[in-house]
C-alpha positions as CSV (number, residue, x, y, z in Angstrom):
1,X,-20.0,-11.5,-12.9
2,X,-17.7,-12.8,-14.8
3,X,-14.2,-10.5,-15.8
4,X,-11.8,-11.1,-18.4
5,X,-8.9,-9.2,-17.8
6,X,-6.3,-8.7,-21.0
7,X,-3.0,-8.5,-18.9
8,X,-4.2,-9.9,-16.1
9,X,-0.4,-11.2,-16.0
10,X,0.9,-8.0,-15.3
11,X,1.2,-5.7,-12.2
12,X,-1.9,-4.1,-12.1
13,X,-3.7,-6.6,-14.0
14,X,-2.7,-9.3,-11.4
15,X,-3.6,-6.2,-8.6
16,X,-7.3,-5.7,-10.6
17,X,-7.6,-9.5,-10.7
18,X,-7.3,-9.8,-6.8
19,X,-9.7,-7.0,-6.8
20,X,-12.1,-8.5,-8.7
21,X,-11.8,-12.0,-6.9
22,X,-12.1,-11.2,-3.7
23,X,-15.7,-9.3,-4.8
24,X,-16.5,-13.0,-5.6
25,X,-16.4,-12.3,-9.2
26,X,-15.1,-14.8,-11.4
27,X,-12.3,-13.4,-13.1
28,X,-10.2,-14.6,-15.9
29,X,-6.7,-13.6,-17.3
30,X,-4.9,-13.1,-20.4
31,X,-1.0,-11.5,-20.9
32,X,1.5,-12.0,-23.9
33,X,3.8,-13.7,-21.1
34,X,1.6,-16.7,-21.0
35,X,2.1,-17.2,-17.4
36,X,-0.4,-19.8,-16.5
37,X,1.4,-20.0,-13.0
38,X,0.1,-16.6,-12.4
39,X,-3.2,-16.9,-13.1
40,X,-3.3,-20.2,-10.7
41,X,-1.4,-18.1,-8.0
42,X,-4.0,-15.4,-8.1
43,X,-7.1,-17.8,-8.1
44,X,-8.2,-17.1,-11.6
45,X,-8.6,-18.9,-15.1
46,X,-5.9,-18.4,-17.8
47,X,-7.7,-17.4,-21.3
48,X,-6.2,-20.3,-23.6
49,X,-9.3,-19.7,-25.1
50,X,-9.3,-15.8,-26.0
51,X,-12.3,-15.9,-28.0
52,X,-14.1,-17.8,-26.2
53,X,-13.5,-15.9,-22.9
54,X,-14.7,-12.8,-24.6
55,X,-17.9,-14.4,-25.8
56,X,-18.3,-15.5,-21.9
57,X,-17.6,-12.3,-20.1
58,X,-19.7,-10.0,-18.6
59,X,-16.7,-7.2,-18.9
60,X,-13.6,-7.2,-20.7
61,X,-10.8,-4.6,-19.0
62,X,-7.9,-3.7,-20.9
63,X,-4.8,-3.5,-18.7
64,X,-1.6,-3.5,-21.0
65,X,1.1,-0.9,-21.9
66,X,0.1,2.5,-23.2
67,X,1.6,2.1,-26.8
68,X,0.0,-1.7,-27.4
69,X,-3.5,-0.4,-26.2
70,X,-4.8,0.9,-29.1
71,X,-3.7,-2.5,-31.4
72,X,-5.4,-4.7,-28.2
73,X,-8.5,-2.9,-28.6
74,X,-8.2,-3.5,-32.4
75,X,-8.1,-7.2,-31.9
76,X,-10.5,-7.5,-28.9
77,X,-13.4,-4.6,-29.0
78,X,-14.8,-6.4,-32.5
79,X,-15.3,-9.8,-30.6
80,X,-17.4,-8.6,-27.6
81,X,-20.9,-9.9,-27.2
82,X,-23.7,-7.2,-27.0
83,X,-25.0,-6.4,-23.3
84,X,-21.3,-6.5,-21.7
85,X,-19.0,-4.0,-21.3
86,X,-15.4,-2.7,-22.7
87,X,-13.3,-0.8,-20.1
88,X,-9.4,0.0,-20.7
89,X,-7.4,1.0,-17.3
90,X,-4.6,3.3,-19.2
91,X,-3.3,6.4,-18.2
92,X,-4.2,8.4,-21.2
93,X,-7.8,8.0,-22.0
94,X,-8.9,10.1,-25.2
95,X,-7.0,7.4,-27.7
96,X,-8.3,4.6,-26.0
97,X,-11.4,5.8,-25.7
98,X,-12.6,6.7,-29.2
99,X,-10.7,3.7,-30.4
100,X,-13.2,1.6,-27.7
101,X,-16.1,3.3,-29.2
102,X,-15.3,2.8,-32.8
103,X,-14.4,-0.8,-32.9
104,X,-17.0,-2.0,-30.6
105,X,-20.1,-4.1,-32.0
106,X,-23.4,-2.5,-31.4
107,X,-25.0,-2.8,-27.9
108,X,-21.6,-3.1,-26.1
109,X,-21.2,-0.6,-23.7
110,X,-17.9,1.2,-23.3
111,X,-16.1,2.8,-20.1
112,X,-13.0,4.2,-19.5
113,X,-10.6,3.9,-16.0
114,X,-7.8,5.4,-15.1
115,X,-6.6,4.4,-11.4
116,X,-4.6,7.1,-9.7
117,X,-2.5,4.4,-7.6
118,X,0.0,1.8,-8.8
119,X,0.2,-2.0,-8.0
120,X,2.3,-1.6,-4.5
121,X,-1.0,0.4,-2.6
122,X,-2.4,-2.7,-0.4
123,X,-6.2,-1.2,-0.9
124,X,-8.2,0.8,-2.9
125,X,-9.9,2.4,0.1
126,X,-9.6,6.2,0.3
127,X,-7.7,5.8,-3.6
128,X,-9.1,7.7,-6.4
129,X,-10.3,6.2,-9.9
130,X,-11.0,8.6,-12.7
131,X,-13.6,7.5,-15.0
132,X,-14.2,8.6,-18.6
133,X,-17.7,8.1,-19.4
134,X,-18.0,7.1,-23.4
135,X,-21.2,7.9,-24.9
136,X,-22.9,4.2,-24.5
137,X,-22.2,3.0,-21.0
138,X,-25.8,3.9,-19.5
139,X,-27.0,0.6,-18.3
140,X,-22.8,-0.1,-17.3
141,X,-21.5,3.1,-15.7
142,X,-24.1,3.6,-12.3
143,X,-22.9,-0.3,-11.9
144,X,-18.9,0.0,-12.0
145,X,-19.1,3.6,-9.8
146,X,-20.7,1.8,-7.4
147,X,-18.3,-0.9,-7.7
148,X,-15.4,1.2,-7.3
149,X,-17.3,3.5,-4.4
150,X,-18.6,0.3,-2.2
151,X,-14.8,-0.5,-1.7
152,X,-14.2,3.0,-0.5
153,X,-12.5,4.5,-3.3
154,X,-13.3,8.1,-4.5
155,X,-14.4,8.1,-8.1
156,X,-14.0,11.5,-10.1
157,X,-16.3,11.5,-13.3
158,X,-14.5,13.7,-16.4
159,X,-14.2,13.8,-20.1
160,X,-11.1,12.3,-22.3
161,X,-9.9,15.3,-23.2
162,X,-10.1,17.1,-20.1
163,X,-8.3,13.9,-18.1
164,X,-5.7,13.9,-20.9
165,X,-4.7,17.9,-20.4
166,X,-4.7,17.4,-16.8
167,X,-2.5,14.6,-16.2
168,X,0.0,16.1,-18.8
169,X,0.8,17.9,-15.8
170,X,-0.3,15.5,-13.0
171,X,2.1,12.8,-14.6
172,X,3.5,14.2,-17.7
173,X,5.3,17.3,-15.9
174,X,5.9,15.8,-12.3
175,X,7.6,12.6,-13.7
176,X,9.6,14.8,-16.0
177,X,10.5,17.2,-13.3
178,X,12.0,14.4,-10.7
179,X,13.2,12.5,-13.4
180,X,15.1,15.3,-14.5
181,X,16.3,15.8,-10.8
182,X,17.7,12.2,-10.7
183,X,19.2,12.8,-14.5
184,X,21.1,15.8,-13.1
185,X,22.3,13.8,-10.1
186,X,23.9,11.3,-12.4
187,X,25.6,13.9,-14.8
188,X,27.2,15.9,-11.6
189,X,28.5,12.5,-10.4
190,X,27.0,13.5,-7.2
191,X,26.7,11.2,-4.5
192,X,23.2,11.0,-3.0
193,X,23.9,8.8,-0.4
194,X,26.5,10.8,1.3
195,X,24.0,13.9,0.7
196,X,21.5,12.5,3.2
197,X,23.9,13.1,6.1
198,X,23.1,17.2,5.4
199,X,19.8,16.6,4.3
200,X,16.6,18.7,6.1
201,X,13.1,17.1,6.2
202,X,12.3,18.6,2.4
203,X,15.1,17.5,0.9
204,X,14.6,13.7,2.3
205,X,11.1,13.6,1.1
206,X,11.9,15.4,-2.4
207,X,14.9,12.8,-2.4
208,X,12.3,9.8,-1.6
209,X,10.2,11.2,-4.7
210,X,12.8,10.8,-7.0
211,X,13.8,7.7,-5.9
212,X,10.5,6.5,-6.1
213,X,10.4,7.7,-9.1
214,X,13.3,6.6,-10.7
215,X,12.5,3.0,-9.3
216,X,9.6,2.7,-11.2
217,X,9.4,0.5,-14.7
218,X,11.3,3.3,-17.0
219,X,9.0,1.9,-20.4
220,X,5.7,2.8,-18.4
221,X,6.8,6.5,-17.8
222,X,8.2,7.1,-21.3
223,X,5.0,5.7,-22.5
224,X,3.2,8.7,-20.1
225,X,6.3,11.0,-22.3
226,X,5.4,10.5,-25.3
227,X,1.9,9.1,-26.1
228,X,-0.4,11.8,-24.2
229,X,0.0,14.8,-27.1
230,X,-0.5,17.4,-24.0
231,X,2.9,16.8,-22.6
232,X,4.6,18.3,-25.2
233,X,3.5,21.7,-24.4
234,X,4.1,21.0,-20.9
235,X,7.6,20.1,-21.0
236,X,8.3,22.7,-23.4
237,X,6.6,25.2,-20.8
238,X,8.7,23.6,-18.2
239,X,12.1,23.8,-20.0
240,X,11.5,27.6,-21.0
241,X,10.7,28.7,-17.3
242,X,13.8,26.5,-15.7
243,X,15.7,28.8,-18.4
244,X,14.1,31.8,-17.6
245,X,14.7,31.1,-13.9
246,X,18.3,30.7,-14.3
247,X,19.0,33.9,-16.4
248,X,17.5,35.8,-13.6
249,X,20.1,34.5,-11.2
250,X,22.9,34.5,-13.5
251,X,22.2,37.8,-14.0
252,X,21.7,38.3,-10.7
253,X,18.5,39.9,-11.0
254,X,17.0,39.5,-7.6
255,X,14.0,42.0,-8.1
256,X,12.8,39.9,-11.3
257,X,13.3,36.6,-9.1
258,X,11.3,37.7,-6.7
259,X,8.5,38.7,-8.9
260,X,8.7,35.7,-10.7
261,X,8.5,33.9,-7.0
262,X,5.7,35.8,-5.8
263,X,3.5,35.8,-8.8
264,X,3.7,31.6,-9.1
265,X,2.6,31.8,-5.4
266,X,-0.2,34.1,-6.4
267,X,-1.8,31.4,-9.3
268,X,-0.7,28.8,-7.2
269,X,-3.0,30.1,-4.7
270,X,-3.8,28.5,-1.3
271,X,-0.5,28.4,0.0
272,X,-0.9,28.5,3.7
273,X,-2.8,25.1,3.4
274,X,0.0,23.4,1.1
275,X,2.9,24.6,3.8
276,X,0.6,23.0,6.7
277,X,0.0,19.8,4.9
278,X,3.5,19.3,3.9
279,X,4.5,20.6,7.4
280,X,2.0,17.1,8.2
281,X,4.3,15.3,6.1
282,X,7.6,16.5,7.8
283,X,6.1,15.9,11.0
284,X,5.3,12.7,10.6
285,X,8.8,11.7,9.8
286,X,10.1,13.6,12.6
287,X,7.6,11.8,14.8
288,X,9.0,9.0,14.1
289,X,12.6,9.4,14.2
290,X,11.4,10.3,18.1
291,X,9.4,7.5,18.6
292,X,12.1,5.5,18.1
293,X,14.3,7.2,20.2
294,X,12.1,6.9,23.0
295,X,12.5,3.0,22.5
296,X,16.1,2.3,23.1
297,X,16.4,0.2,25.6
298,X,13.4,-1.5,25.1
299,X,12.0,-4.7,23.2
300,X,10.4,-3.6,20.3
301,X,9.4,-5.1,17.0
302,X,9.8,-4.0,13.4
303,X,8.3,-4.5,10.0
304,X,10.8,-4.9,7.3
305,X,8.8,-3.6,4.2
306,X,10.8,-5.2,1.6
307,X,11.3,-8.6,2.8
308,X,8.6,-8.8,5.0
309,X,9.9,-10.2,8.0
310,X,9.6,-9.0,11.7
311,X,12.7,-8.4,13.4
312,X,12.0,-8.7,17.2
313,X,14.9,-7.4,20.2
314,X,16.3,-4.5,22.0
315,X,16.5,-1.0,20.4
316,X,20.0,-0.2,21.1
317,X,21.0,3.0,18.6
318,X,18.9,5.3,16.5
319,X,20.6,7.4,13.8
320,X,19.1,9.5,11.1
321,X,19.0,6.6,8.8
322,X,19.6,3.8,10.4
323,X,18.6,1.7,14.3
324,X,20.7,-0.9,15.6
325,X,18.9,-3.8,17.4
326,X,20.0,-6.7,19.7
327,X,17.9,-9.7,18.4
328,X,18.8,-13.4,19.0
329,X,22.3,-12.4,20.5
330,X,23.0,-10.3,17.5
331,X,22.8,-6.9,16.2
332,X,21.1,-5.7,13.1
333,X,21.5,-3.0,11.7
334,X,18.0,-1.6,9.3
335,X,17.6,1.6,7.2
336,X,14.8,3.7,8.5
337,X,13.1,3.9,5.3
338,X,12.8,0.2,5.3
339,X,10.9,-0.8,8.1
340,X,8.0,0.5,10.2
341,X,7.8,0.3,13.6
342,X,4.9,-2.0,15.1
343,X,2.9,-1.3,17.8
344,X,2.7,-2.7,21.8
345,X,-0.5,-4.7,20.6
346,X,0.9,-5.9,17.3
347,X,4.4,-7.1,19.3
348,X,2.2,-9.2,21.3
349,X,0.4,-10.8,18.1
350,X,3.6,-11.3,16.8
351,X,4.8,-13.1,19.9
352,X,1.4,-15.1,20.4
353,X,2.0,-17.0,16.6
354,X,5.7,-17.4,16.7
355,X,6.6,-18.1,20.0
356,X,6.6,-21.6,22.2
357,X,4.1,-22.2,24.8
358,X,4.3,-23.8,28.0
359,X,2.0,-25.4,30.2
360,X,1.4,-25.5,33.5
361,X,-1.3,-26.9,35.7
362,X,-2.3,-25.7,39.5
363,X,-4.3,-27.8,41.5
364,X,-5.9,-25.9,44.4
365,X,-8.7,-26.2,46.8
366,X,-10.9,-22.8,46.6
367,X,-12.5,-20.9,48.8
368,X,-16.1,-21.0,49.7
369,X,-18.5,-20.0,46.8
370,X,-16.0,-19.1,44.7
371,X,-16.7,-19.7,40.8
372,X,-13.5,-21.2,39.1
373,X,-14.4,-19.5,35.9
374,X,-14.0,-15.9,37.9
375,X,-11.0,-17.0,39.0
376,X,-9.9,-18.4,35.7
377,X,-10.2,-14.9,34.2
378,X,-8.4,-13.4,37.2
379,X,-5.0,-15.3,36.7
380,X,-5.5,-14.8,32.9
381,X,-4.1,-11.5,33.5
382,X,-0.9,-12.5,35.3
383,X,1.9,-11.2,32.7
384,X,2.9,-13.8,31.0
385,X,-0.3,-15.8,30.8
386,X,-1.8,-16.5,27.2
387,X,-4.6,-18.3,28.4
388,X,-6.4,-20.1,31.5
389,X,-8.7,-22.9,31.6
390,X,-10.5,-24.8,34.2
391,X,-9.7,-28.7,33.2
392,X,-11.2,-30.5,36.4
393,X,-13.9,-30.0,39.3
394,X,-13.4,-32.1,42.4
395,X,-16.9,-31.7,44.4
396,X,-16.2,-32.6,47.8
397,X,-13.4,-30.7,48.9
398,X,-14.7,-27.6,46.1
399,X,-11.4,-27.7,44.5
400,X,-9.6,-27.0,40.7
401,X,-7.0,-27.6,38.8
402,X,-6.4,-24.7,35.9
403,X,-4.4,-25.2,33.4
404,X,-2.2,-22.2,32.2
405,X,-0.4,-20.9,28.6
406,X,3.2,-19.1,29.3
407,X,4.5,-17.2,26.7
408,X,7.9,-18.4,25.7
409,X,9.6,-15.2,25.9
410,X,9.2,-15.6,29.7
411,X,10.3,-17.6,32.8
412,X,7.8,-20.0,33.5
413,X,8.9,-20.8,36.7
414,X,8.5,-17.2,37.6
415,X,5.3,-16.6,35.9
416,X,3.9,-19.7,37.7
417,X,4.9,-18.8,41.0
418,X,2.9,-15.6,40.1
419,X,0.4,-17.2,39.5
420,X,0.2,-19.2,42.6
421,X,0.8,-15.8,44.3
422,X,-2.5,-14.8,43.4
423,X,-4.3,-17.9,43.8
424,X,-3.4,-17.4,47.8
425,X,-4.1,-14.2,47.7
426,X,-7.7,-14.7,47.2
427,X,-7.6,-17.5,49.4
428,X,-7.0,-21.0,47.6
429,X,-5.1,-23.6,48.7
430,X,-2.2,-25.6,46.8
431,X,-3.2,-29.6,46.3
432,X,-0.6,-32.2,45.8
């Protein structure tokens, strides 16, 4: 097919146009920053052309800011061709959505998305899309689930006005609660940093949330503020209980706090499962704070996740936040939270495309019916050894040389004498 994407420049767009690419679509991109370079990074087509594109495309996605979507619908939606289809990707889908369907020509079909993951998540796989069916999309809509669904993402079918209320609180009151958290921070002067030296598991990981939060492009999340008209009431709900809350314990009304406390558990309902899956979640960090523990003293390798670049050496000191590695005859010090530890197989990988070779051939004479190729695969599993190969026969005397890869990280001499070690063993004889 081919897919015009209307800021395809932009994080998600350029994550949707990857998508779309490597689905062997043919996928073309158009942004107000005019980034040509982009579109050439990503292996697309840059719209110069916007009418023209539209005319072309099979589907046209909407993918720009919350409070330009309506006015890009305005100027695409009336150009479409019958036969293809509209589809916004916004995170408020009732304004979108009746704009879609009432500026759209006859005969072009019109969906709308609403991905539940942002433009860091590698994959769609086990990610969920929420789709708001308009009321012309039957030819279009079994087509894009099945899209969405072949990749492995779980697609979750509901009306505009239902999606709307629901993320008011999904988005609308979660980003206004941990943004309020990080606000209050701020106005106490209090220093976060220095907080994490008394910080339990539920604190880091509420602390990561806000960060996370806070992190995020601050345009995008007042957009999620104030365009949806269902946050409104949620904040409003939100502020009245926080001030509820805090005249119980200013008035030090400990019977009303716990009622309060135990009838939100009661509508909250299951939760026995919540504390196990966020006991999961603390576990999991715990797990590995140990694990690395467990490897001082030993050569590991770690994933930076912001710079991505290995850092390969000796584990030397693990601290709540931090490890301390020897690694080229120095030591590095790494945050916890910004790296990930790799495992035996993928140090191995890692040592296999960045480390120096060495080569070493070993002539012997072998024994009596004895295949070279058994023996081949025999010494291939000397440590050390990244690969064996048989390079010469000689007939007469039933000899062979074989030809072996050491890894660089080791001593070849060693690893050859090894080698050799086993050779006699199963009774060759060194030539030359």
């Amino acid at each position: 097919m081919k897919i015009l994407i209307i800021g395809g420049t932009g994080e998600l767009g350029q994550w949707f146009t990857r998508f779309f690419g490597c689905l062997g679509h043919e996928v073309a991109v158009r942004g107000r920053s005019g980034r040509v370079d982009i579109a050439q990074r990503l292996g697309a087509v840059y719209a110069h052309d916007l009418d023209r594109a539209i005319r072309e495309s099979d589907i046209v996605v909407i993918s720009v800011p919350i409070d330009v979507t309506e006015a890009t619908i305005e100027e695409i939606a009336p150009k479409m061709v019958s036969g293809s289809l509209l589809m916004d990707m916004t995170s408020i889908k009732k304004i979108p959505l009746d704009a879609m369907e009432r500026l759209a020509p006859d005969g072009v079909e019109v969906i709308g998305t609403h991905p539940m993951f942002g433009p860091s998540i590698p994959d769609i796989r086990g990610q969920t899309v929420m789709i708001t069916p308009s009321s012309r999309c039957g030819r279009w809509l079994p087509a894009i689930i099945d899209l969405f669904e072949g990749e492995g993402a779980n697609v979750e079918i509901v009306d505009a006005k239902t999606h709307d209320r629901v993320m008011a609180v999904v988005q609308g009151l979660t980003h206004f609660a941990y943004i309020s958290i990080g606000s209050t921070f701020r106005s106490l002067d209090f220093e976060v940093s220095e907080s994490r030296k008394f910080m339990s598991p539920v604190y880091e990981i509420m602390l990561d949330f806000v960060g996370r939060i806070l992190g995020q492009n601050p345009h995008l999340y007042a957009m999620i503020q104030t365009n949806n008209p269902a946050v409104a009431k949620v904040r409003e709900a939100f502020i009245a209980e926080c001030t509820r809350l805090s005249e119980l314990v200013s008035r030090n009304s400990t019977e009303e706090f716990y009622d309060l406390m135990k009838n939100a558990a009661s509508h909250f309902g299951d939760t026995e499962s919540a504390l196990k899956r966020s006991d999961k979640l603390i576990n999991a960090k715990i797990a590995e704070i140990e694990e690395l523990i467990r490897s001082i003293g030993s050569e590991k390798a770690v994933l930076h996740l912001r710079s991505g670049v290995t850092h390969v050496g000796i584990i030397t000191r693990v601290t709540p936040r931090t490890i301390i590695m020897d690694e080229a005859r120095k030591s590095v010090e790494l945050k916890i939270e910004n790296i990930r530890l790799l495992s035996d197989s993928e140090l191995y990988d890692w040592k296999l495309a960045n480390l120096r070779r060495f080569r070493r051939d070993i002539s012997v004479i072998l024994p009596d019916r004895a295949d070279p190729s058994v023996i081949r695969d025999v010494i291939s599993g000397v440590d050390g050894v990244v690969g064996a190969d048989v390079i010469d026969r000689y007939e007469p005397k039933q000899s062979a040389t074989f030809r072996i890869e050491i890894l660089g990280d080791h001593d070849s001499k060693e690893v050859e004498s090894r080698v050799e070690a086993v050779l006699l063993g199963i009774g060759c004889l060194r030539r030359g």
